[in-house]
Backbone as a printed PyTorch tensor [residue, N CA C, xyz], in Angstrom:
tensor([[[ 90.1160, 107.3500,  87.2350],
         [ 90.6430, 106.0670,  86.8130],
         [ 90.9270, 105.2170,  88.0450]],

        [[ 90.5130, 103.9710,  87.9100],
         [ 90.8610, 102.9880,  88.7820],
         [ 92.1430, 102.0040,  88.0210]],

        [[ 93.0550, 101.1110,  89.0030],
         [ 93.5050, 100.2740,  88.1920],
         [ 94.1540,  99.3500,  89.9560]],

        [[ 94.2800,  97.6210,  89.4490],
         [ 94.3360,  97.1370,  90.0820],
         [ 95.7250,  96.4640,  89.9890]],

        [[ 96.8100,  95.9510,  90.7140],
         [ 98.3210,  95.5670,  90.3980],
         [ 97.9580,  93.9110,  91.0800]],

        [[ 98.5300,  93.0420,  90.3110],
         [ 98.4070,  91.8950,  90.3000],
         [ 98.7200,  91.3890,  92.3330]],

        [[ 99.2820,  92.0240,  92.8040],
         [ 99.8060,  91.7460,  94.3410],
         [ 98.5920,  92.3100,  95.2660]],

        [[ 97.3060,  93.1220,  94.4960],
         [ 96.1940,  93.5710,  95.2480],
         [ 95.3280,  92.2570,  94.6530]],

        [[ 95.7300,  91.7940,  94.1750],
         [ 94.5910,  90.4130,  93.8180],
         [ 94.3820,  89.7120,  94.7700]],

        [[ 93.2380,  88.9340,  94.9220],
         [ 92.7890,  88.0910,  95.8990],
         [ 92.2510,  86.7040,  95.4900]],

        [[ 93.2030,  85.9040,  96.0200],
         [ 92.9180,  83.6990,  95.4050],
         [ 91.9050,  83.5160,  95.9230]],

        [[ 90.8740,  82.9370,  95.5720],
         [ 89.5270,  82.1190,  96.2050],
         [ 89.8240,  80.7490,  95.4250]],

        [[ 89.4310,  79.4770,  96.2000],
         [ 89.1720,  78.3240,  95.6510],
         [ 88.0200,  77.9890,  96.1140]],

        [[ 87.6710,  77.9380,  94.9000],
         [ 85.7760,  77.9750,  94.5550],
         [ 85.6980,  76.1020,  94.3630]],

        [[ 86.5680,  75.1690,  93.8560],
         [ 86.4580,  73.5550,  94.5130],
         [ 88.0480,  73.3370,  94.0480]],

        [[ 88.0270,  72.0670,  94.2980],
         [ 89.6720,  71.1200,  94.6060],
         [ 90.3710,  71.8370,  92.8960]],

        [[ 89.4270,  71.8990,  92.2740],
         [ 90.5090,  72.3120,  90.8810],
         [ 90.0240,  73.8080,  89.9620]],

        [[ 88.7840,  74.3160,  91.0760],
         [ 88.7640,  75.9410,  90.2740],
         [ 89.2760,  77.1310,  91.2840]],

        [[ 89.9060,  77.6990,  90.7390],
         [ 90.5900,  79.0360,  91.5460],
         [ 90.3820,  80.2200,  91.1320]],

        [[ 90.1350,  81.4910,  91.6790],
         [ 89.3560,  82.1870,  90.9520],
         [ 90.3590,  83.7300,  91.5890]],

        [[ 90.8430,  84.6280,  91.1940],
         [ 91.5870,  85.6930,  91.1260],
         [ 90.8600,  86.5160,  91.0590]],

        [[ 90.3190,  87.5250,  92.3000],
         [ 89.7390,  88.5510,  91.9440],
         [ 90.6140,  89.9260,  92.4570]],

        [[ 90.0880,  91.0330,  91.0770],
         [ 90.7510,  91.6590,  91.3480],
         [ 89.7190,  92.8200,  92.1280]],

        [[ 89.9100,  93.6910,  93.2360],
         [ 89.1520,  94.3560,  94.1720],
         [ 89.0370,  95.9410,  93.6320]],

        [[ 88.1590,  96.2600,  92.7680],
         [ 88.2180,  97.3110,  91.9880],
         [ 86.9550,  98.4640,  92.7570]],

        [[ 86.3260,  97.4210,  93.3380],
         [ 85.1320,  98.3580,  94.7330],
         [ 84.3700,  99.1530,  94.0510]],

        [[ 83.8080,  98.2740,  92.3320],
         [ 82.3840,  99.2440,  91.8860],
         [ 81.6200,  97.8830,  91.7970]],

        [[ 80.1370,  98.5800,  91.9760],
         [ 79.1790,  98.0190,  92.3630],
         [ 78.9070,  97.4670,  91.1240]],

        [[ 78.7710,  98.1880,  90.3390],
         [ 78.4120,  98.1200,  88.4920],
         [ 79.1580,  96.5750,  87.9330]],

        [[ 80.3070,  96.5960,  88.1820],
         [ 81.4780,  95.6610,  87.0460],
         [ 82.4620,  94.8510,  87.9430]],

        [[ 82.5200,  93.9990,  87.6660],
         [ 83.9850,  93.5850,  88.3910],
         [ 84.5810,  92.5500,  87.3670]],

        [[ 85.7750,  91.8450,  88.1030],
         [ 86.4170,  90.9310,  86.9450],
         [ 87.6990,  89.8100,  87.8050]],

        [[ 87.5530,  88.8500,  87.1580],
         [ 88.5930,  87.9190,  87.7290],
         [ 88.9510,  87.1780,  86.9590]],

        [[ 90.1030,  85.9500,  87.2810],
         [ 90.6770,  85.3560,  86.5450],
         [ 90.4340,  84.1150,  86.8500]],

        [[ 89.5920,  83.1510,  86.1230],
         [ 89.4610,  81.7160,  86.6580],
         [ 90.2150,  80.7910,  86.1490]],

        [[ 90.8510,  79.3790,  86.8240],
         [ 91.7970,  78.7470,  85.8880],
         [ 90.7340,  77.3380,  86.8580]],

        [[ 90.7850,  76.7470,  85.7600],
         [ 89.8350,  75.6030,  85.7730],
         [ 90.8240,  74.4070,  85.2330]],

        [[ 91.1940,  73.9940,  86.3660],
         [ 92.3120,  72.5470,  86.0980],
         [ 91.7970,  71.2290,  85.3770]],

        [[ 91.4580,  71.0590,  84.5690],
         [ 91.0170,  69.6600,  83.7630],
         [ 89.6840,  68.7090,  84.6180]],

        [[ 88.9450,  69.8270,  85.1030],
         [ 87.9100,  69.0340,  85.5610],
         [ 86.3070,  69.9740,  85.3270]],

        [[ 85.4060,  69.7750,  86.3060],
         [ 84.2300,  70.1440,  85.9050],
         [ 84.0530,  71.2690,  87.2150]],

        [[ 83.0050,  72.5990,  86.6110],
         [ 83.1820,  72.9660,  87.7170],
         [ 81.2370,  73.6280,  87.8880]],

        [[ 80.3820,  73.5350,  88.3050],
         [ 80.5300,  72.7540,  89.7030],
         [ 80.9410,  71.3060,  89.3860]],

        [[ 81.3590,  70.7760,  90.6790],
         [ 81.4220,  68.8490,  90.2040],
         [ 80.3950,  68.3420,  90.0850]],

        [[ 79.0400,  68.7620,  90.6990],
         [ 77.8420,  68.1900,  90.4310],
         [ 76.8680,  69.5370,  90.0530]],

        [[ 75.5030,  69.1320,  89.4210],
         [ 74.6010,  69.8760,  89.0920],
         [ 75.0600,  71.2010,  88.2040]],

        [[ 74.4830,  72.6650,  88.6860],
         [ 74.6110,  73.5920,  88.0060],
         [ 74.6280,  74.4840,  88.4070]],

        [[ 75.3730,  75.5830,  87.8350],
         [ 75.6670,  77.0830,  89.0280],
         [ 75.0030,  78.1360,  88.0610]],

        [[ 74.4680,  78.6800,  88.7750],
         [ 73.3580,  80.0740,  88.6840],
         [ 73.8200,  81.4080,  89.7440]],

        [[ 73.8990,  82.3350,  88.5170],
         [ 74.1600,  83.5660,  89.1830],
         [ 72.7060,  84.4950,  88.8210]],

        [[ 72.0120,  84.6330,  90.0520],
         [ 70.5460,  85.4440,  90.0350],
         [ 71.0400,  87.0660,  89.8960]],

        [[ 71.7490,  87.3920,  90.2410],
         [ 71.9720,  89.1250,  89.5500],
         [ 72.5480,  89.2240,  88.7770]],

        [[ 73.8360,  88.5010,  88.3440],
         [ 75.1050,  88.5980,  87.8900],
         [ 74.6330,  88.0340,  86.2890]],

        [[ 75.2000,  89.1040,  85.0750],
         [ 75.8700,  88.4420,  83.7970],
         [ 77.4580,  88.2160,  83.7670]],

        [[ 77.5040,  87.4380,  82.9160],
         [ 78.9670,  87.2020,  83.2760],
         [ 79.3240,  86.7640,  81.8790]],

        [[ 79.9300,  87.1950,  81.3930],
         [ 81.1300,  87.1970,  80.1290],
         [ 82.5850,  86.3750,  80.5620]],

        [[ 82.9610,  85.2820,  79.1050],
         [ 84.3960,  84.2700,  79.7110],
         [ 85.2700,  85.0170,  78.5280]],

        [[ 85.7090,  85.2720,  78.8150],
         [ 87.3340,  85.0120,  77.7810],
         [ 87.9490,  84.1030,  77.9060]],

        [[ 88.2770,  83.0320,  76.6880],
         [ 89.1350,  82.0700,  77.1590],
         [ 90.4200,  82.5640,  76.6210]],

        [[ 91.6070,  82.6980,  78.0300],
         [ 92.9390,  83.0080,  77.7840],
         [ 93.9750,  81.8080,  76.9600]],

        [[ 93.5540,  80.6580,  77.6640],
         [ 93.8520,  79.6780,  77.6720],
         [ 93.5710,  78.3240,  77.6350]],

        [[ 93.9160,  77.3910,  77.0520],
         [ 92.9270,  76.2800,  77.2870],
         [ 91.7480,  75.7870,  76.4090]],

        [[ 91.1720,  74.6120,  76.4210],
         [ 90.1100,  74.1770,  76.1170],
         [ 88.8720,  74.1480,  77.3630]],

        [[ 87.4150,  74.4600,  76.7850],
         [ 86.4950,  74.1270,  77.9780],
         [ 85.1570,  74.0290,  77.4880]],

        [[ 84.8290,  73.4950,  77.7240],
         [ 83.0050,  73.1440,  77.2660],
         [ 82.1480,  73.6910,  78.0870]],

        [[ 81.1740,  74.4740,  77.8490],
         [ 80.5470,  75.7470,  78.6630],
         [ 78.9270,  74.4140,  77.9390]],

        [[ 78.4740,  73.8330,  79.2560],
         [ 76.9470,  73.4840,  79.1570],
         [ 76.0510,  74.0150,  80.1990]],

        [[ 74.9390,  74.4660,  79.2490],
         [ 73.6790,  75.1430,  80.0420],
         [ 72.5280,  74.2790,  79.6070]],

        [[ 71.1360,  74.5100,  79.8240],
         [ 69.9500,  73.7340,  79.6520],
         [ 69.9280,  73.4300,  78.4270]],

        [[ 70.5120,  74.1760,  77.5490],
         [ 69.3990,  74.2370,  76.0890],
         [ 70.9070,  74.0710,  74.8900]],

        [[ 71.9870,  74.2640,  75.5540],
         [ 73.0550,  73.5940,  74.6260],
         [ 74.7980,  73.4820,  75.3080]],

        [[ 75.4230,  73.0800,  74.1970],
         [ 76.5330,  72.8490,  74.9240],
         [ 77.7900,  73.2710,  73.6370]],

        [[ 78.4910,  73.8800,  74.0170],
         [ 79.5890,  74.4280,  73.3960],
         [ 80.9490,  74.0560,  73.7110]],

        [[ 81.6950,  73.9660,  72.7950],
         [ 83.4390,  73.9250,  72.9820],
         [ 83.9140,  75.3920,  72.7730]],

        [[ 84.8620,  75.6650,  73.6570],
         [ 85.4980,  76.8050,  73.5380],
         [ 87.0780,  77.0120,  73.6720]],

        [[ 87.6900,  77.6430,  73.3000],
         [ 89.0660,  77.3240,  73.0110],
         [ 89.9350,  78.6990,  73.3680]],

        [[ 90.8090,  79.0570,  73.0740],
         [ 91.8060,  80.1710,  73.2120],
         [ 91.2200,  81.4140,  72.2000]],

        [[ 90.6910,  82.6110,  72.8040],
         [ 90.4150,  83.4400,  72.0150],
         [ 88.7510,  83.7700,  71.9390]],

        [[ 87.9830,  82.7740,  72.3420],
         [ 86.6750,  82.6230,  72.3560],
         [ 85.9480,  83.5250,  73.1580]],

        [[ 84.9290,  83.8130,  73.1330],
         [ 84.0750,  84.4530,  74.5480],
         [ 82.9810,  84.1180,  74.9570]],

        [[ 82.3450,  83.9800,  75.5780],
         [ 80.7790,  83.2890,  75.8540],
         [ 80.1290,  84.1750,  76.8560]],

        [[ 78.8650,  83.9780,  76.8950],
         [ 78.2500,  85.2790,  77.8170],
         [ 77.0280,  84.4010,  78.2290]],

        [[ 76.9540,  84.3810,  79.4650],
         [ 76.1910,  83.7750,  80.6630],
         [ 75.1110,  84.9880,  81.0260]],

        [[ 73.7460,  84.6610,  81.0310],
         [ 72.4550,  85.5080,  81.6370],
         [ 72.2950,  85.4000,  82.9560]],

        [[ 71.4550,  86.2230,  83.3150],
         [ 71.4330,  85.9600,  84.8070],
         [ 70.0100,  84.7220,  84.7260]],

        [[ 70.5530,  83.7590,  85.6490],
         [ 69.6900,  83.1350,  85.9480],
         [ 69.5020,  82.1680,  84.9740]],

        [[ 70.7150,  81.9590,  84.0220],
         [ 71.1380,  80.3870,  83.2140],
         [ 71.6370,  79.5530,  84.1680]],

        [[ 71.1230,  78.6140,  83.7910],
         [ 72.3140,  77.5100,  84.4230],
         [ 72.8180,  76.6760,  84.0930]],

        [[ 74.3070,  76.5450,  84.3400],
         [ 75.5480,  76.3100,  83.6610],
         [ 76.6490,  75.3150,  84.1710]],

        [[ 77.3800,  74.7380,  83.5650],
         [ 78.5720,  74.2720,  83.9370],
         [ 79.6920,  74.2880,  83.2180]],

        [[ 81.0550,  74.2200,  83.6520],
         [ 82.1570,  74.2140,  82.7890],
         [ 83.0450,  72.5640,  82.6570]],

        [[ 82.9150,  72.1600,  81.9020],
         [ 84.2090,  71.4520,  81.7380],
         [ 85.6210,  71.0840,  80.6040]],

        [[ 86.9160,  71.2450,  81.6960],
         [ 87.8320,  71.7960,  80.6770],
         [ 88.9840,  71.9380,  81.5060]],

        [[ 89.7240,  72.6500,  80.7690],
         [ 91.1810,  72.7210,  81.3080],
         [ 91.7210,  74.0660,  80.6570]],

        [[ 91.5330,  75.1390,  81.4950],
         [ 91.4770,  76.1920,  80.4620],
         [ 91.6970,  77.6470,  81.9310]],

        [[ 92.1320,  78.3830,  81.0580],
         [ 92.0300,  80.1500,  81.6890],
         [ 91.3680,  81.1610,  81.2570]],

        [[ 90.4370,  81.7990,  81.9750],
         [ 89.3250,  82.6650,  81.6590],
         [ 89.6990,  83.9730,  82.3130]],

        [[ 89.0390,  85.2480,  81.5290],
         [ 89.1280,  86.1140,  81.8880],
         [ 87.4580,  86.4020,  82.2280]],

        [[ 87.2320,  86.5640,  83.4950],
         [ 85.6820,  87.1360,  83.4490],
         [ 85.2110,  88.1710,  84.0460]],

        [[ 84.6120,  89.3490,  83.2660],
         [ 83.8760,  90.1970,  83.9990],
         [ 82.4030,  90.0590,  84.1180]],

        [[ 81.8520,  90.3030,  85.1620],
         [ 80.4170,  90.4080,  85.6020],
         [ 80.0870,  91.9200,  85.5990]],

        [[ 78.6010,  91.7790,  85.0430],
         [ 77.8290,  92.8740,  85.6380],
         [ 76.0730,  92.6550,  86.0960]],

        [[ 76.1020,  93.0860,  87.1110],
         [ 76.6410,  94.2370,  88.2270],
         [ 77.8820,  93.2760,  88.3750]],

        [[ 78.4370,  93.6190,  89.5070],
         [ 79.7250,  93.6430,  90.1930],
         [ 79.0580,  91.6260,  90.9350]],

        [[ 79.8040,  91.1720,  90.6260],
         [ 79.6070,  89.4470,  91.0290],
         [ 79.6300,  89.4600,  92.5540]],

        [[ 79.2010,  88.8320,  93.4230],
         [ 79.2220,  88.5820,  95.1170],
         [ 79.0420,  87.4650,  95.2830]],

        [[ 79.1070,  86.2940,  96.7240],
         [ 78.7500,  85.0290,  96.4010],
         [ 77.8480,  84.9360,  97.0650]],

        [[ 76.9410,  85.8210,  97.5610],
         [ 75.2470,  85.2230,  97.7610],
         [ 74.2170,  85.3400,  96.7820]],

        [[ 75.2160,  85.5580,  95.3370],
         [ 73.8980,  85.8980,  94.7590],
         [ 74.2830,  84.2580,  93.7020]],

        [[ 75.3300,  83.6650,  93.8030],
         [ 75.7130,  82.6500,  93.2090],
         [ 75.5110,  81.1400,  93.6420]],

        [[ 74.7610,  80.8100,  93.4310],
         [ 74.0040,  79.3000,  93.6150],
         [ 74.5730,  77.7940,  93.0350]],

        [[ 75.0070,  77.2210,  93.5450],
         [ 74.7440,  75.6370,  93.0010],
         [ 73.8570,  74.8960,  93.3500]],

        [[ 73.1720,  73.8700,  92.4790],
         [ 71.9080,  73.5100,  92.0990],
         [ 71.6820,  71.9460,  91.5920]],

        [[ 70.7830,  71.3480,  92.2610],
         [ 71.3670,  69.5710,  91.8700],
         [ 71.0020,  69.8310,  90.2920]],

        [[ 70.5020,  68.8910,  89.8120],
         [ 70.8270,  68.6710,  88.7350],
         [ 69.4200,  67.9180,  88.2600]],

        [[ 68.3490,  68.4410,  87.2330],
         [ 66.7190,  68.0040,  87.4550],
         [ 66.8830,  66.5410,  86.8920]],

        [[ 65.8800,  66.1260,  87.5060],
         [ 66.0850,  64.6250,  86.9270],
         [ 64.8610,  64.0440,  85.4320]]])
């Protein structure tokens, strides 16, 4: 058994209003963090693509609109949404997520991307 205590967590600010809580669980397979997305868009421009990574949201909290190429959703408290590798996506909202990735999320495999015209 692994388990992680909220004081082994680690803050990243991923832009001016997303912050991202990861917790350091050191498997390659899974990982998981906590994103809180302050009433704005995140990326601010274009679209973010994770080339290895699936990634599953829980919304803890909050409202947030999850848009990718082919549609666009509202999501609310209680919801979940599940990201492919190699969708590309944006959030906007004001909301708290619980997210695990698999494999295990890193940030060279995570891209932002203008936006096709």
């Amino acid at each position: 058994m692994k388990f992680i205590t909220k004081k082994q967590s680690k803050e990243f600010k991923n832009s001016e209003t997303c912050i991202a809580i990861e917790y350091p669980i050191d498997d390659k397979d899974i990982n998981i963090a906590v994103i809180k997305l302050k009433n704005d868009r995140y990326p601010a421009k274009g679209w973010a693509i994770n080339e290895k990574c699936k990634e599953m949201s829980y919304i803890v909290r909050g409202r947030v609109e999850l848009v990718t190429e082919n549609e666009s959703v509202e999501l609310q408290e209680g919801d979940v949404a599940f990201i492919e590798v190699n969708e590309k996506y944006y959030w906007f909202g004001d909301c708290e997520m619980v997210m695990p990735c698999t494999p295990a999320w890193y940030p060279e495999q995570h891209k932002i991307i203008e936006a096709s015209l």
